[in-house]
N, C-alpha and C positions, 0 to 999 in steps of 0.2 A: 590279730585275733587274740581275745584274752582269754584266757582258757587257766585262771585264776581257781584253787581249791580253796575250801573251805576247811581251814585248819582242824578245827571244832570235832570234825567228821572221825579223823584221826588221831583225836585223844591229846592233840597239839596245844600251847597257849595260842591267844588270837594275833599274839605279835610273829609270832610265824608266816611266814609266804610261802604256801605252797603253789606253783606255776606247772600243767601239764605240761611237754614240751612235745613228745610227740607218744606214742601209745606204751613204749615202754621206759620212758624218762620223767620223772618229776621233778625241778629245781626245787631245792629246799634253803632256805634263809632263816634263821634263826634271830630274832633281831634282842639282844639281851640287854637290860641295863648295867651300865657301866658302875662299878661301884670300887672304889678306893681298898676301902679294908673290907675283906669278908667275913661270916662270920664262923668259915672252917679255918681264919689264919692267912688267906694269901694277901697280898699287898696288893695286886690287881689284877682285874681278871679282863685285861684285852687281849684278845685274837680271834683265829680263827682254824678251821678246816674244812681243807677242800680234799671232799671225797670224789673221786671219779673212778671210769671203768678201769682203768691201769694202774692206778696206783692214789696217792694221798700227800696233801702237803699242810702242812700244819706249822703257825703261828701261836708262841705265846706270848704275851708280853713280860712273864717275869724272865723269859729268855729274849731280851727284843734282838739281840744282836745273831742268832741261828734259828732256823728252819729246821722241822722235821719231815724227813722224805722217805715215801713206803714205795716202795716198786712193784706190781704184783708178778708175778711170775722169777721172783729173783731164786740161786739156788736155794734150798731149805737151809742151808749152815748160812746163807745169808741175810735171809728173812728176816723181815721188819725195820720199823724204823732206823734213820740214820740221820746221823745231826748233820747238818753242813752251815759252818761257822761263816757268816758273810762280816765278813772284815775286808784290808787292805791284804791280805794274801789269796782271795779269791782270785779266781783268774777274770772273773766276769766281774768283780767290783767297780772298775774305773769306767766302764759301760755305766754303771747306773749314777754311781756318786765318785763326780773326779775327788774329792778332799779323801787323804787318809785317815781321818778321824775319826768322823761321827757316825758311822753305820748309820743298822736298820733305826736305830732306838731313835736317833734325829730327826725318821719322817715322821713318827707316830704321834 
């Protein structure tokens, strides 16, 4: 079933995807061009976020080597993002990439 929105509707550019998933979900994709130097200054502007009901995980690229991680419900003196550096002192690192060297930055 495609059940496909029409960006447009919602004030969106048209490289937008919006997908109904069911009556109170919308999948949203943002599909951005990629561009080297911008023109507020950064060097490049890859990644991503992933908003969901519990919490949020966010990719930059001028950090390729950590992750941001929001948790909802965490205590208030807790709250908010929290970086988690994926290197060879991860615990889950040798799960994804056995070499101790090239992290995230090598898949990208």
């Amino acid at each position: 079933m495609n059940n496909i929105l029409n960006p447009r509707q919602f004030g969106l550019p048209s490289r937008t995807i919006l997908e109904k998933i069911n009556q109170k979900t919308i999948a949203l994709v943002i599909n951005r061009k990629s561009r080297i130097i911008m023109a507020d200054g950064r060097k490049m502007d890859i990644g991503f976020e992933l908003v969901c009901e519990n919490g949020t995980i966010a990719f930059h690229g001028e950090r390729s080597n950590e992750i941001k991680l929001f948790v909802h419900g965490d205590k208030a003196s807790e709250a908010g993002f929290k970086t988690i550096h994926i290197n060879s002192e991860h615990p889950d690192y040798g799960a994804f990439l056995p070499a101790p060297g090239p992290g995230l930055a090598s898949m990208i």
